[in-house]
C-alpha positions, 0 to 999 in steps of 0.5 A: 639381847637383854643380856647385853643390853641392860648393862650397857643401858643402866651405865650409860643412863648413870653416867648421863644423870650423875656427870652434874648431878646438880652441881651449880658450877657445870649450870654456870659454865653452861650459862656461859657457853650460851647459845642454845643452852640445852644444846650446848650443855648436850654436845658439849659437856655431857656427851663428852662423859658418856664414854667411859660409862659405855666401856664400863657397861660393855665389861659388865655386859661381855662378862654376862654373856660369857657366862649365859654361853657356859651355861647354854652350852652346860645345858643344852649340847649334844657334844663338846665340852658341856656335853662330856662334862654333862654326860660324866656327872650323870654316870 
């Protein structure tokens, strides 16, 4: 589950912190908003953000776990490919 989870994880955190980074004019645009201003600034300006962080997560992700299941299969298979591949190398 790490495989998969850490990118999707350290992509959505990136894109969560950097979407204002700071910026005076998203804290201005908040303040405008009003009402509850974490709140607002939550639901209405970063979540909408997010997404394409969690799509870029998920590409990195389904690239590692491609790869985790060549090498598992590689390494540990007592037929298929890996296995006859394994097996040729050795003679």
């Amino acid at each position: 589950m790490t495989i998969i989870g850490h990118p999707v994880r350290k992509e959505v955190l990136r894109g969560w912190s950097s979407l204002f980074a700071g910026s005076a004019l998203w804290e201005r645009l908040t303040r405008a908003l009003a009402e509850n201003e974490l709140r607002q600034n939550t639901y209405k300006m970063r979540l909408p953000g997010v997404p394409p962080h969690i799509v870029t997560g998920m590409r990195f992700a389904v690239v590692r776990a491609l790869l985790a299941v060549v090498v598992a299969e590689l390494t540990a298979s007592n037929a298929g490919s890996g296995y006859l591949l394994r097996e040729s190398s050795e003679t």
